[in-house]
SETILO-950850 format. One record per residue (C-alpha): residue in one letter; chain; x, y, z; residue number from 1. Coordinates in steps of 0.25 Angstrom, whole numbers. Each point is the difference from the previous one (the first is absolute). Example, Ala and Ser with C-alpha at 12.3 -4.5 7.8 and 13.67 -1.06 7.14 Angstrom:
2
<r=A, c=A, px=49, py=-18, pz=31, k=1>;
<r=S, c=A, px=6, py=14, pz=-2, k=2>;
This chain:
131
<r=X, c=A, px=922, py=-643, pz=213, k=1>;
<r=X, c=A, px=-7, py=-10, pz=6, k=2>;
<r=X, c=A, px=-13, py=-6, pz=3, k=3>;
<r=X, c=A, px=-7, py=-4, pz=13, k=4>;
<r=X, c=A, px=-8, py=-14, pz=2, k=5>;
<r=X, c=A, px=-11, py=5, pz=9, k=6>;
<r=X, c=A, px=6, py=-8, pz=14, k=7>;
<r=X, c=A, px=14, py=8, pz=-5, k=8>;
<r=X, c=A, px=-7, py=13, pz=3, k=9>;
<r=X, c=A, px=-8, py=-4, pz=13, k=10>;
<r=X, c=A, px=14, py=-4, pz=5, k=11>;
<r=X, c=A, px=8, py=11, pz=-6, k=12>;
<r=X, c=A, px=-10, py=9, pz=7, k=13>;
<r=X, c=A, px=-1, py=-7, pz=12, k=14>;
<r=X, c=A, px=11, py=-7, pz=4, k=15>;
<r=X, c=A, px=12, py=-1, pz=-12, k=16>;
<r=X, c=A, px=6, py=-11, pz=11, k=17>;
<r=X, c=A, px=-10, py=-10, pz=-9, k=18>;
<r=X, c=A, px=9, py=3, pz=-13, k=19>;
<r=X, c=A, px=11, py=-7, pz=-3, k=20>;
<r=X, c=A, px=13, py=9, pz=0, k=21>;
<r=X, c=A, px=1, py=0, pz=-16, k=22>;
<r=X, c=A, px=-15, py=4, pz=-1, k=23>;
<r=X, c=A, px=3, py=12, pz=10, k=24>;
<r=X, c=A, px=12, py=5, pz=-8, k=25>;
<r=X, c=A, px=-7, py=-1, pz=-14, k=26>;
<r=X, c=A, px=-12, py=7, pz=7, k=27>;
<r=X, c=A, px=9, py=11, pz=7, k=28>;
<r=X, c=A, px=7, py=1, pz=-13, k=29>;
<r=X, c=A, px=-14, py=3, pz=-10, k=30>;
<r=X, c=A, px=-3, py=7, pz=13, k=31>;
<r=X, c=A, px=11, py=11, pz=-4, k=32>;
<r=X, c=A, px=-4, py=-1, pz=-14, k=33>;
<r=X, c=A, px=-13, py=3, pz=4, k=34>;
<r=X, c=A, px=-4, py=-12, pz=-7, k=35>;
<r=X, c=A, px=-9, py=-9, pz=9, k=36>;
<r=X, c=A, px=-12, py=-4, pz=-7, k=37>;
<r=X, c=A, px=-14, py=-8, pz=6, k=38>;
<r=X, c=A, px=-10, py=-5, pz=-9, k=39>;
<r=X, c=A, px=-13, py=6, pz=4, k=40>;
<r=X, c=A, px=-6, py=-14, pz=2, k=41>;
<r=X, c=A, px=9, py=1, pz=11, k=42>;
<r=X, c=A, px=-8, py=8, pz=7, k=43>;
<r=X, c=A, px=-12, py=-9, pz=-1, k=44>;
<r=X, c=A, px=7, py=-12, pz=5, k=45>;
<r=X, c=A, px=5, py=7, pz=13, k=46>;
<r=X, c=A, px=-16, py=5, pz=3, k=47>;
<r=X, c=A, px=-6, py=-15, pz=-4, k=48>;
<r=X, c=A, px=13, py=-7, pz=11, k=49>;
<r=X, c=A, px=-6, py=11, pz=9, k=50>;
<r=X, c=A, px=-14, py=-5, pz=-2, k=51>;
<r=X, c=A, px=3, py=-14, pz=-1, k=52>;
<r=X, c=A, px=7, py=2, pz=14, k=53>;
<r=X, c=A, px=12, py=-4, pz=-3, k=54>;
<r=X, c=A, px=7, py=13, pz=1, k=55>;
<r=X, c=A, px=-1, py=11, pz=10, k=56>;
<r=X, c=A, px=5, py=14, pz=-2, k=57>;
<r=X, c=A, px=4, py=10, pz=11, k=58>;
<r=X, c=A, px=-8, py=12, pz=-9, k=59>;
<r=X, c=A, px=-13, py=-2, pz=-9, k=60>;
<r=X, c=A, px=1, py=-5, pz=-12, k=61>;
<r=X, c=A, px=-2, py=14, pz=-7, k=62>;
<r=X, c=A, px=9, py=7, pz=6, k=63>;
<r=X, c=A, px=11, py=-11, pz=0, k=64>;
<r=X, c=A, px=0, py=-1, pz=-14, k=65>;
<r=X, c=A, px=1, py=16, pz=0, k=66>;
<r=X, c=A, px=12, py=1, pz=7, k=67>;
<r=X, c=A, px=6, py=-9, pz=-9, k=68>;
<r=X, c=A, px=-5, py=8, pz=-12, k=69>;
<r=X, c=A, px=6, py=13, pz=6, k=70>;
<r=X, c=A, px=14, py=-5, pz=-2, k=71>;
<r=X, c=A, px=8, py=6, pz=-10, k=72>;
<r=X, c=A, px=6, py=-11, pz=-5, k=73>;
<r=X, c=A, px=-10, py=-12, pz=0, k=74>;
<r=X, c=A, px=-9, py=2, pz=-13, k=75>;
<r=X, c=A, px=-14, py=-9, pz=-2, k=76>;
<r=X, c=A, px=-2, py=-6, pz=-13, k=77>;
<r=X, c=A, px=-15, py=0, pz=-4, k=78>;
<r=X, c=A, px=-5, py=-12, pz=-6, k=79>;
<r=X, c=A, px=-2, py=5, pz=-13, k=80>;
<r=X, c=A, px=-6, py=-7, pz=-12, k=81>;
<r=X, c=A, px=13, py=-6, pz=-5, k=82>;
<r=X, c=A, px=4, py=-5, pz=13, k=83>;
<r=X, c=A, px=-13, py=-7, pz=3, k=84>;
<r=X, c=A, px=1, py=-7, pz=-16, k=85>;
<r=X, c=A, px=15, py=-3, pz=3, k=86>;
<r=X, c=A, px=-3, py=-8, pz=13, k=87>;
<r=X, c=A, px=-8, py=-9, pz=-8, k=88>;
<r=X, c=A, px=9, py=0, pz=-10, k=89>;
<r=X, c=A, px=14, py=-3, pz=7, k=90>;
<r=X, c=A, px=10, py=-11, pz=-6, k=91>;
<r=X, c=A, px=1, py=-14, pz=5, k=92>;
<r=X, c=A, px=-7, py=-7, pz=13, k=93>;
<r=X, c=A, px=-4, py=11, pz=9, k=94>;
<r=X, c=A, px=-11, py=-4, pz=13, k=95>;
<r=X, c=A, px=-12, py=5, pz=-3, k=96>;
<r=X, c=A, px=0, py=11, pz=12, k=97>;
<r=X, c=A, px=-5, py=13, pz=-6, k=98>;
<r=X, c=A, px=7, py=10, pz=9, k=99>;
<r=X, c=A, px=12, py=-9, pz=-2, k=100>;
<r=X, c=A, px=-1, py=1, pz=-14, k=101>;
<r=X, c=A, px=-4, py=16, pz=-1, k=102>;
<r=X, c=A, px=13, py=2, pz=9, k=103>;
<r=X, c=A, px=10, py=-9, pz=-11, k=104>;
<r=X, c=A, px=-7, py=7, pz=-11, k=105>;
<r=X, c=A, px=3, py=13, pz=7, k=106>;
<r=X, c=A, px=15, py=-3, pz=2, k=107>;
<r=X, c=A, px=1, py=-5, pz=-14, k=108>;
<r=X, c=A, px=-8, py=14, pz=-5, k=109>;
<r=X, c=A, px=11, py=9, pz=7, k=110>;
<r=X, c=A, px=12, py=-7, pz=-2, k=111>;
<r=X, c=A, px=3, py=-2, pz=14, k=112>;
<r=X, c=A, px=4, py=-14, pz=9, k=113>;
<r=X, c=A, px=-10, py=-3, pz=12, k=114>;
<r=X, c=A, px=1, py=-1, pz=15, k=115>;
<r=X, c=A, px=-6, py=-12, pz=4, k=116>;
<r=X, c=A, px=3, py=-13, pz=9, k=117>;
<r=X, c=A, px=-11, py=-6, pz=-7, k=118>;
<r=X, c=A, px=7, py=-14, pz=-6, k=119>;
<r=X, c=A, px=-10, py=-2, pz=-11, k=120>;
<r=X, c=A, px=4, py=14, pz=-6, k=121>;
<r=X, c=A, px=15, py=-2, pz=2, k=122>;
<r=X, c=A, px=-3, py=-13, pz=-8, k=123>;
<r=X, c=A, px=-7, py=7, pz=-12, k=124>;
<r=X, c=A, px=12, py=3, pz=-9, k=125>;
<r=X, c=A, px=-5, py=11, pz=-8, k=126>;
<r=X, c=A, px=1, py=11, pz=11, k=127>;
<r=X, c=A, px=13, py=4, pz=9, k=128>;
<r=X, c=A, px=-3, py=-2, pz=15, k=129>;
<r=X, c=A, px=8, py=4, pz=11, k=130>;
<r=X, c=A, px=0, py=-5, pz=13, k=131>;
């Protein structure tokens, strides 16, 4: 099982080359397990980079997100309730970033290490990261 920082999945879907070799193996890995998980905030960081300009993508945004969805092994995580309380929540220094936070709190929730070349994750102790 593993989760996927939102710049993992744009680069798992787009071009894997951006992953580092560990982070592809663990991907392919929960891949075969089915077990690829994206917090739904996810979704609304790729379609604010797309506003903001500072991601393009070669399909609209809706039906990007839908081929994503259609695969068998990749699973959204809703922002539920207890997700949302736990990003506030969350032990020791974490950066104030609410997506950030939101996608911690979801890893934590499930159990499961996160995808992320993000240094300020890999620094936070309290959740695995693999990159």
């Amino acid at each position: 099982m593993i989760v996927l920082d939102t710049h993992a999945w744009i680069w798992w879907v787009s071009d894997p080359s951006q992953l580092t070799a560990r982070a592809r193996r663990a991907i392919s890995r929960a891949q075969a397990d089915t077990q690829v998980h994206i917090s739904s905030i996810s979704a609304w960081e790729v379609a604010l980079l797309l506003a903001k300009g500072r991601l393009s993508l070669t399909l609209d945004l809706t039906s990007w997100i839908a081929k994503s969805e259609a695969l068998p092994f990749l699973h959204f995580v809703p922002v539920d309730n207890a997700i949302a309380v736990s990003s506030l929540r969350l032990p020791g220094a974490l950066h104030a970033d609410p997506a950030d936070r939101i996608i911690v709190a979801t890893a934590l929730a499930l159990g499961a290490p996160l995808a992320t070349a993000d240094e300020k994750l890999h620094r936070y102790r309290h959740v695995k990261t693999i990159w």
